[in-house]
Structure formats: C-alpha cells, structure tokens
C-alpha positions as CSV (number, residue, x, y, z in Angstrom):
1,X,0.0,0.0,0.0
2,X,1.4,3.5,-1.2
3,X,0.5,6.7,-2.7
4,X,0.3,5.2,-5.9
5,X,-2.7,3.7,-4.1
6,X,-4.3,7.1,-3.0
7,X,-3.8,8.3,-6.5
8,X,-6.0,5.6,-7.8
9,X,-8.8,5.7,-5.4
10,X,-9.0,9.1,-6.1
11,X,-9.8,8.0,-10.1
12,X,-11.3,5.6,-9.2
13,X,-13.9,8.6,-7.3
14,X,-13.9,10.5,-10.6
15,X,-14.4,7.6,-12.8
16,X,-17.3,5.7,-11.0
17,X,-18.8,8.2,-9.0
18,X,-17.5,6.3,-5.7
19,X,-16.7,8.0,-2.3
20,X,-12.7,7.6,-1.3
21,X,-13.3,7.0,2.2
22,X,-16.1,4.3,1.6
23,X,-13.2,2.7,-1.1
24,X,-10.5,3.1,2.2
25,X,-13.2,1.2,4.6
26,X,-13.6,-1.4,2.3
27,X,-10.1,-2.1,1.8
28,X,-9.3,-2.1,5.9
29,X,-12.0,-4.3,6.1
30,X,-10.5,-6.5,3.8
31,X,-6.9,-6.1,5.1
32,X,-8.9,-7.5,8.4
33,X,-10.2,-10.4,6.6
34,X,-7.2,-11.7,5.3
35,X,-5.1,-11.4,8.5
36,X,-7.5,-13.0,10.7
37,X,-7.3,-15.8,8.0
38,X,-3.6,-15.7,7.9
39,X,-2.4,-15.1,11.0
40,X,-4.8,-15.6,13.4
41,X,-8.3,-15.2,14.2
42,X,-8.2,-15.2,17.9
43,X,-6.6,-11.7,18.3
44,X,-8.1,-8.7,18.2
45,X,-6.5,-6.2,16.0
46,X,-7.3,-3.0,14.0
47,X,-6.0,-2.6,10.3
48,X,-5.5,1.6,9.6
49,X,-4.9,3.1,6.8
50,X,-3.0,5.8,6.5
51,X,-5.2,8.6,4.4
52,X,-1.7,10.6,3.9
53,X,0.9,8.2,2.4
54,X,-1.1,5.2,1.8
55,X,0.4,3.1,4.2
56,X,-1.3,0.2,6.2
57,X,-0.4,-0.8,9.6
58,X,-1.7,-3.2,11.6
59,X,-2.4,-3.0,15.7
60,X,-2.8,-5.6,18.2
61,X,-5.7,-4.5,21.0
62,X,-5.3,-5.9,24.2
63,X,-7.1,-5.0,27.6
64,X,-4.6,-3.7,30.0
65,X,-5.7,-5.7,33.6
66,X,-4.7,-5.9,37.2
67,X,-4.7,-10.1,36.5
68,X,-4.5,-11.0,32.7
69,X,-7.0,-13.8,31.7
70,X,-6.0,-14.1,28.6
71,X,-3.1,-13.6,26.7
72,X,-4.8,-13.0,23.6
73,X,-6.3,-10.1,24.2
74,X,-5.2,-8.9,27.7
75,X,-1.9,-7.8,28.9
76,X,-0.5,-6.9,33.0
77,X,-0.2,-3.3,33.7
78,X,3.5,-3.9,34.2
79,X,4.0,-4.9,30.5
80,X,1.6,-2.8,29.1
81,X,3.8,0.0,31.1
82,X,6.6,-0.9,29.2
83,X,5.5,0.0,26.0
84,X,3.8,2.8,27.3
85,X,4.1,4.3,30.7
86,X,1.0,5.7,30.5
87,X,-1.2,3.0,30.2
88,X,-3.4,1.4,33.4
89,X,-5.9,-1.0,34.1
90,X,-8.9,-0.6,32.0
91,X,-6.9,1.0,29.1
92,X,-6.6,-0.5,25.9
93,X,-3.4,-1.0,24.7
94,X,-2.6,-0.6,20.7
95,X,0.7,-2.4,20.0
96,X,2.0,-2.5,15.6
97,X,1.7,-6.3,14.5
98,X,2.4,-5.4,10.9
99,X,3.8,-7.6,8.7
100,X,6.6,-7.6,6.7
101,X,4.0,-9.2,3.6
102,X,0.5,-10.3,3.9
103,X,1.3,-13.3,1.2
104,X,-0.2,-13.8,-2.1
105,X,-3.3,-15.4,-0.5
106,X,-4.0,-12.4,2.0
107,X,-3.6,-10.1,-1.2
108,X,-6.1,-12.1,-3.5
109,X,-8.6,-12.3,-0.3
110,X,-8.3,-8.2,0.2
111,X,-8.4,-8.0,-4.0
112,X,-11.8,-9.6,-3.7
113,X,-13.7,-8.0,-1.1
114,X,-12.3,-4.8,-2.3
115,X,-13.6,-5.3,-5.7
116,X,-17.1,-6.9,-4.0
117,X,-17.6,-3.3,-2.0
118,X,-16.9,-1.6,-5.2
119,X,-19.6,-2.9,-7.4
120,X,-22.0,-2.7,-4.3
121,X,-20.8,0.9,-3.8
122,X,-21.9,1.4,-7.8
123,X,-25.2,-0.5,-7.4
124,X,-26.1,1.5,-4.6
125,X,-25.2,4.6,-7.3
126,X,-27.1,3.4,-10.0
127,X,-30.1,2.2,-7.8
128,X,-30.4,5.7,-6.5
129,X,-29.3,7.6,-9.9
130,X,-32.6,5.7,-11.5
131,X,-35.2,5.4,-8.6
132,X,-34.8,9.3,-9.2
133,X,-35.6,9.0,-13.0
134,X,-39.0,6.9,-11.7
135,X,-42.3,8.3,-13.7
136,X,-39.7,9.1,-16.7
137,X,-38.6,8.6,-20.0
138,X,-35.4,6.7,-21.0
139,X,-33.9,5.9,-24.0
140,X,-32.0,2.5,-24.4
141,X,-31.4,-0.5,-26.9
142,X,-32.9,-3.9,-27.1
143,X,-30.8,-6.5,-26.1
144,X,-32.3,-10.1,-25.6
145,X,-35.8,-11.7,-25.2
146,X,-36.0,-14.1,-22.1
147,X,-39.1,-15.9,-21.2
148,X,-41.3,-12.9,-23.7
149,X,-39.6,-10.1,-21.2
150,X,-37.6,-7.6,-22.9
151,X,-33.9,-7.0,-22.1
152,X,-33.2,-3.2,-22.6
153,X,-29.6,-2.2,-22.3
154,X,-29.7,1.7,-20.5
155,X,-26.0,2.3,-20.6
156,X,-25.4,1.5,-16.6
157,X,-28.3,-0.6,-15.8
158,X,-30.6,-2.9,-18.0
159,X,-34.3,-2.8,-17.7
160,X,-37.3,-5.5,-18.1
161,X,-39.6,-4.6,-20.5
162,X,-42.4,-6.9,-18.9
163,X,-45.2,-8.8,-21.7
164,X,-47.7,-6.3,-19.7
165,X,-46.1,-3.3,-20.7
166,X,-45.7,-4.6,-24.1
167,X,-47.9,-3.0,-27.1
168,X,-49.9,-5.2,-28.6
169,X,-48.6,-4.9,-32.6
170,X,-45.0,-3.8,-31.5
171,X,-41.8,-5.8,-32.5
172,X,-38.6,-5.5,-30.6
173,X,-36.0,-6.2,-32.4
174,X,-32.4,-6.5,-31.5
175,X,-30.1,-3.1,-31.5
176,X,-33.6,-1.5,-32.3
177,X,-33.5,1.7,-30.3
178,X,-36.8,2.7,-28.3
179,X,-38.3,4.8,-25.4
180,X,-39.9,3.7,-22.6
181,X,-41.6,4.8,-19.3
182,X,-39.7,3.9,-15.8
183,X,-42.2,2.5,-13.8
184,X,-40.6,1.3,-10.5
185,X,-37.0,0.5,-9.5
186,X,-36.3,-2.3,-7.1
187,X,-32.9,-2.7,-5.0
188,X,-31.5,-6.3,-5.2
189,X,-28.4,-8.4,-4.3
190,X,-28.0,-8.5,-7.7
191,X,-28.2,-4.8,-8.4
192,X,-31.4,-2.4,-9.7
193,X,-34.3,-3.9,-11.3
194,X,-35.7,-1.7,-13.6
195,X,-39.1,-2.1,-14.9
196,X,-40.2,0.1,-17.8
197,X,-43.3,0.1,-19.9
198,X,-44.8,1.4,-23.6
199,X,-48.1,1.2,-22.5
200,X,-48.0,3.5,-19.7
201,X,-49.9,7.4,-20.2
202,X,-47.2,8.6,-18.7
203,X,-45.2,7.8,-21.6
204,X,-47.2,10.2,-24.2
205,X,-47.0,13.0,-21.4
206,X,-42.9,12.5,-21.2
207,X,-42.8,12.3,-25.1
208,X,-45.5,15.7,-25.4
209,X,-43.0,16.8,-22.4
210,X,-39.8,16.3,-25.2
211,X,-41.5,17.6,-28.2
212,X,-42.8,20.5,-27.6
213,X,-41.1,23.6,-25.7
214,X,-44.7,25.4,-24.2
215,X,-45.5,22.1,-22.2
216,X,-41.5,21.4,-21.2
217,X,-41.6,25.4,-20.1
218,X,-45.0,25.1,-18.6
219,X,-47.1,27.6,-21.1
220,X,-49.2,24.6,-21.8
221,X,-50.3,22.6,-19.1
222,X,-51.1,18.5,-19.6
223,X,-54.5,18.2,-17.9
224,X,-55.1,15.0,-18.0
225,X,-54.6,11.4,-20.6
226,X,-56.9,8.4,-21.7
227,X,-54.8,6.0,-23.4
228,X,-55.1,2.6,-25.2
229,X,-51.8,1.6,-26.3
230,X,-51.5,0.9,-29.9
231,X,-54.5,2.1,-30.7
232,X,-55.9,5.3,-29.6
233,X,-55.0,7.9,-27.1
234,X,-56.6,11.4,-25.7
235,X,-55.0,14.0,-24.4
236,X,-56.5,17.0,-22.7
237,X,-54.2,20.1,-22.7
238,X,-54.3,23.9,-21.4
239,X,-52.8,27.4,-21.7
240,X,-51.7,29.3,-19.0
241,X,-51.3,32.4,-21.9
242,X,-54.2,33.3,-24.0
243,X,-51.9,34.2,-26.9
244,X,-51.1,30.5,-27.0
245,X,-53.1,27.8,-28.4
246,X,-52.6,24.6,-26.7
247,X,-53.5,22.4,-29.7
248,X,-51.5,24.3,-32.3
249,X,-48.4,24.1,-30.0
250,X,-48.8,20.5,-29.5
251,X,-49.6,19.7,-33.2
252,X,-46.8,21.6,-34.4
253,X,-46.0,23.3,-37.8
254,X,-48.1,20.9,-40.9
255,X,-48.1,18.2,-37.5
256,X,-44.4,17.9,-37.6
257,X,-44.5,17.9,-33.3
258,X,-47.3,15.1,-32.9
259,X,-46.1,13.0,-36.1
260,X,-43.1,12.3,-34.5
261,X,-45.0,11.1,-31.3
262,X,-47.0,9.2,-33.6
263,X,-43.8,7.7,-35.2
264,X,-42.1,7.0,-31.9
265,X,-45.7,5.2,-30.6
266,X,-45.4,3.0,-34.1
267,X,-48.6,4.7,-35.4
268,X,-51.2,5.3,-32.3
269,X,-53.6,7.6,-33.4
270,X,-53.5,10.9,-31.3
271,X,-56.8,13.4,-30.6
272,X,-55.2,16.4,-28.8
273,X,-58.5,18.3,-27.1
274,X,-57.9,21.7,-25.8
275,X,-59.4,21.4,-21.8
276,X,-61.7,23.8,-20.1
277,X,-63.6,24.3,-17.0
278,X,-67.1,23.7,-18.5
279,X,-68.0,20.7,-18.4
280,X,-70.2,20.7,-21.0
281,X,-67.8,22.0,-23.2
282,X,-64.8,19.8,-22.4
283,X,-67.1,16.6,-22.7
284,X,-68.5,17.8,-25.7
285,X,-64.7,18.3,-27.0
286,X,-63.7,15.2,-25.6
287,X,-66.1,13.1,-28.0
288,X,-63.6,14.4,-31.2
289,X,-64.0,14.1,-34.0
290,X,-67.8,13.4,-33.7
291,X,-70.0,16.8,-33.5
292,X,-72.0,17.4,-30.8
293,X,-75.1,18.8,-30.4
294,X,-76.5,19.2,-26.9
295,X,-75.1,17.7,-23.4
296,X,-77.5,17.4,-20.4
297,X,-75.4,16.9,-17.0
298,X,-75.8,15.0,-13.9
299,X,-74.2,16.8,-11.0
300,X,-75.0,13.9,-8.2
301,X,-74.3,11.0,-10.8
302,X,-71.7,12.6,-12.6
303,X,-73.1,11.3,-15.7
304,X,-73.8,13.4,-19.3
305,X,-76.1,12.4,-21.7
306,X,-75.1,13.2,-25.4
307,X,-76.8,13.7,-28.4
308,X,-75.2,14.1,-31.7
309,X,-76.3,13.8,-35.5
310,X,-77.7,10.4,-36.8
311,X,-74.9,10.2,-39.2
312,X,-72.0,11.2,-36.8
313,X,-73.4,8.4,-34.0
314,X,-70.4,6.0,-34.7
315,X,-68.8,8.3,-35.1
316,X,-69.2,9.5,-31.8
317,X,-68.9,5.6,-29.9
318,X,-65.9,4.7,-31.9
319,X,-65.2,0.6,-33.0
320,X,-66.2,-1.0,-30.5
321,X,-67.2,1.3,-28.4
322,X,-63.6,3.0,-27.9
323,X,-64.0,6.9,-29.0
324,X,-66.8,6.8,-25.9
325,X,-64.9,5.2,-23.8
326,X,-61.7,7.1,-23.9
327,X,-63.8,10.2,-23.6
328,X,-65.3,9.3,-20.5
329,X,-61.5,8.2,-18.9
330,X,-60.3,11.7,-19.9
331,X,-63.3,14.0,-18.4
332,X,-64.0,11.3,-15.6
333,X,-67.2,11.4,-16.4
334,X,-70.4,9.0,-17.3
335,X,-71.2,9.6,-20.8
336,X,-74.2,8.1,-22.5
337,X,-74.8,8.8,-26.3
338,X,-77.6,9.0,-28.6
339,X,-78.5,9.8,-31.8
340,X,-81.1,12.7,-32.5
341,X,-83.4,10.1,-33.7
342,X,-83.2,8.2,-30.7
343,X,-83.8,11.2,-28.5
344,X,-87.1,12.2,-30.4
345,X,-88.0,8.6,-30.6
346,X,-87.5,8.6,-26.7
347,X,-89.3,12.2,-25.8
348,X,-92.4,10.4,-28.1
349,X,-92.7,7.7,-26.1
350,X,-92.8,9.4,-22.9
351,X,-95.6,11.9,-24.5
352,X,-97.7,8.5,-25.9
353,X,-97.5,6.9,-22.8
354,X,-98.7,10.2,-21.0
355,X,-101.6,10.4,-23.5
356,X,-102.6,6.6,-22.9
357,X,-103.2,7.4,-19.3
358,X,-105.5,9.8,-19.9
359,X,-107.1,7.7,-23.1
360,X,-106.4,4.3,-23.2
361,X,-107.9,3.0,-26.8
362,X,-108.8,-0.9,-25.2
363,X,-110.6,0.2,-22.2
364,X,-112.7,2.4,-24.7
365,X,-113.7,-0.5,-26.9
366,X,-114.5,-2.3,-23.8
367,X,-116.8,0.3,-22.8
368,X,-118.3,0.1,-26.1
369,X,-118.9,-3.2,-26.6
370,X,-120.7,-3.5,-23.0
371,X,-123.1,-1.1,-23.7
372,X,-123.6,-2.3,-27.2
373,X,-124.8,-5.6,-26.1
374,X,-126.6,-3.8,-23.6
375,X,-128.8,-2.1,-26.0
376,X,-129.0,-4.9,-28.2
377,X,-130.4,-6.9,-25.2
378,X,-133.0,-4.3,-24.1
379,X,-134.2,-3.6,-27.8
380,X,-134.6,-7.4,-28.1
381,X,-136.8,-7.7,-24.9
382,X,-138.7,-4.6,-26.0
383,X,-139.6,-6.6,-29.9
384,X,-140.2,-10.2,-27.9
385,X,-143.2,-8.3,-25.5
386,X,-143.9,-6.9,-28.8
387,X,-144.6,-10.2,-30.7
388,X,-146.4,-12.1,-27.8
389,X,-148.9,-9.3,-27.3
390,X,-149.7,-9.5,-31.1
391,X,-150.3,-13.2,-30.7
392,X,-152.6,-13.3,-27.8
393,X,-154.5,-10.6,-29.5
394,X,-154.9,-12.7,-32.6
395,X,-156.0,-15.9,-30.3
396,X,-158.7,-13.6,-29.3
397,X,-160.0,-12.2,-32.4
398,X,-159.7,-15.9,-33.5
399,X,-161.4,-17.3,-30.7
C-alpha cells in the first residue's frame, strides 16, 4: 500500500462516481479479513490506513488488567507500562503487529472484497441515480428476449420490459433503439431492477413533455390522458397564456411535433383536445372528431347524456365502443350517447304513454262493446213483449 494507491482511489472517485473513504473502509475491512485468515483469528486487531501516504499498519488490541485472563487479548499493567508508561488498568493497549507481507493469498482475499464493495458501492449509485428518474422517460437498446420479457440495455443498468407493458402490434427487435416509461426500480443483491413500460400514459406526457417547448416550459399545461396503447390515445391540454393555443403548439407546424410522437408510438392515433372548465364544453370536445349537439349533466351522478347527428353516432362511440370510452376516462365522467333520432323517438314515447293514461284506446272498446250488447239486449226484450202481445190478440180475435 502506497500513494500510488491514493492516486488511484481518487480516479477511481472521478471515474465511478464512488466516495474515497467508503473505497478506504472497504479495503481495511478486507486487510482485516485476510489477516484474521492468515495469522490468526483469535486476536483482536485494528487494520488503519493511512489517508496521507497510503500506508497500512496493523495493531494488536489488548485490555490492559490488574490479572490478565487471557493472553490474547489482555496484557498486565507492568507490561503494558513498558511500552507505554501511560497505560493502566482498564486502558486499551494498541501495539503495531504489521507484517513484513500479507502473502499472495492475503492479497487475493483483500483483492476480492475490495472489488465486491466496489460494485456494491456502484449498485447503490445506479439504484439511487434511477429510482430518481421513476415516472420518466429513457432511452435505451434492445438486447435479448427471455421468457417474452424484454432485455433493454440503458448504458449502466438494464431494464425489463415486462409482456404487460408490451404494445400489442409492437416488435422488438435487437439493436432497435426505443423509449420507454420507468415504472418502478427495485434494489436487489444483484443490483437495480428496472421495470419500464410502452403502454403507460405517462409515456405520451414524457414524449408531449420532449416535443414541444410550451408544455416542457409550462405555457401549456397537460391536464389530464386516456390511453389505449396501440391504438388510440386522448390527451387534454391547457394554456396558461391566452396568446397560445394549446392544440396548435402540441400539433406543431403541418403536424411535424405530434407525427413524430405518432412515429415513436409505431402509429397510435393521437386526438389532442384543448381542456376547459365547462363541463359541457370539455365533454363535448372530448367526443372528437364526432359533432355534438347538446349535453344534459348530472351533478349527483356525474353522468352526461349526449346527443349528436344520426350520421355522426359511430362516429361518436368509436369501433367497439372505444372513442366513448376514452372520452369518458379523460373528463371522468359517465357519458351516455344518442343519436337525434333516438332522442325524439324517446321524448315520443314518454308523451304517448302520458296520452294513454289519460285515453287508453282498449278500455274504450270495452266500454263500447258492454253497452252495445246492452242495447242490443233491451231492444230485443222490448220486440219479444212486442210479438207475444200481437199473438194473444190474434187468439182472441180468433177465438
């Protein structure tokens, strides 16, 4: 051990990022290890390290007593007196037990535990340098598929690129370079685990965040995202200055600032909707590209019901369903749409059925038919007393 040594913990400090005095601890601690294996591990002894010149020395400690029990690791006063007068009972007594060489196999054993506390020293590093990057974007290259997780090499660290983060569609090919969202970073023996995802919201918001200047400055504000990943995603956006239009700034010049999102997201289709404090408004904005005509809110329920153009209806629910449902992610809301067909075709219905209780059509013909036979009957009786007078008369006359 020399100054040669200092010199290259101190590069070692500049190169990986690693403190000098946790380098020196781990390297007394070594120096321990392989003397207690060498030469002893009964004693107890100190290894210092001389932060100066580099030196190493190494120091028996023994418990200066009245009536030594053992020799190990107590000593008499009268000897410890001797090598310094100083000392009495109860001191402890630091006496140099360096030697001349450790021996290859000391050297190897400091060599590896020396080396071990390094790359735990740079683990600890990277674990901390990326738990800070959690919620954001990184940039790295495909490496390997095991068991359908993603290997993504990130320069220091690699990261797992799980089958549920996966895009449905999306290839990953090797040396193909992607982005992807950090979602959590573990600490284990074995270093970091880094889990990232492309299917994450967060991912268009970091990528919005990269592409254009007014939301990375804070002009336009990212209200809130609906996303299904390799399909279709929402985004609801706001300006802080009324000179600036939040959907123009995020589109870009002829689209160049959301193509490239596009391109990066292999083709998602992307409705940016400017936000706003009416509800009516932002729901009704939220249902792009389909028109809207009229929106009727539930405060309590937190439900809107939605009416737009006949022709613009499937518009309006999407395939299968999905243009509704990302609305109704994005404003948080219950949204229920109809057609204006449906709508009159509803408001009908409620009239008829207030007309039928007022007029119902069957109890009518019930009515009718009860005092039709009614009639019927009494004119009957009236013609049969009718007919028998008229015979009894004529049995008279005849008689």
């Amino acid at each position: 051990m020399s100054i040669e040594l200092l010199h290259a913990l101190q590069q070692l400090e500049k190169e990986k990022g690693i403190n000098k005095d946790t380098l020196i601890e781990a390297i007394e601690a070594a120096l321990l290890s392989a003397y207690r294996r060498n030469f002893g591990s009964t004693q107890n002894v100190n290894i210092r390290f001389d932060r100066e010149t580099g030196d190493v020395k190494v120091f028996m400690v023994k418990y200066v007593m009245e009536l030594p029990e053992n020799s190990l690791t107590d000593i008499s006063v009268e000897e410890a007196q001797e090598i310094n007068p100083n000392m009495e009972a109860g001191d402890l007594l630091e006496i140099e037990v360096t030697p001349r060489k450790f021996g290859r196999i000391a050297a190897q054993t400091a060599k590896q535990v020396v080396v071990q506390r390094i790359r735990e020293a740079e683990r600890g590093i990277i674990f901390e340098e990326f738990q800070n990057k959690e919620s954001d974007i990184v940039t790295g290259i495909v490496q390997r598929n095991e068991r359908r997780n993603v290997v993504i090499d990130l320069g220091k660290a690699e990261a797992i690129l799980s089958p549920n983060e996966q895009t449905a569609g999306e290839m990953y090919a090797f040396n193909d370079r992607i982005k992807t969202y950090i979602v959590e970073v573990k600490k284990t023996s074995k270093g970091p685990l880094i889990i990232v995802s492309r299917t994450h919201p967060g991912l268009v918001k970091r990528l919005f965040e990269l592409e254009v200047p007014e939301i990375h400055s804070g002009v336009v504000e990212i209200k809130s995202i609906s996303r299904e990943a390799g399909s279709r995603t929402k985004i609801a956006v706001f300006s802080r200055d009324e000179n600036v239009d939040p959907v123009g700034a995020c589109v870009g010049q002829k689209g160049i600032r959301v193509q490239a999102i596009v391109d990066e997201l292999k083709g998602e289709k992307i409705d940016i909707i400017k936000w706003s404090s009416n509800a009516e408004e932002f729901i009704s904005s939220s249902l792009s590209p389909a028109k809207v005509v009229r929106v009727v809110l539930n405060e309590e329920e937190k439900s809107a019901k939605v009416t737009v153009p006949d022709y613009q209806l499937s518009l309006a629910i999407g395939k299968e369903g999905q243009n509704a449902r990302l609305a109704a992610k994005l404003t948080g809301w219950k949204i229920d749409i109809k057609s204006e067909s449906q709508l009159r075709a509803e408001i009908e219905k409620q009239l008829y059925g207030e007309i039928q209780d007022e007029y119902d059509p069957d109890e009518d013909q019930e009515d009718y038919e009860q005092n039709y036979y009614e009639e019927e009957y009494n004119n009957s009786g009236d013609d049969y007393m009718e007919d028998e007078q008229d015979a009894e008369n004529s049995n008279g006359e005849a008689d």
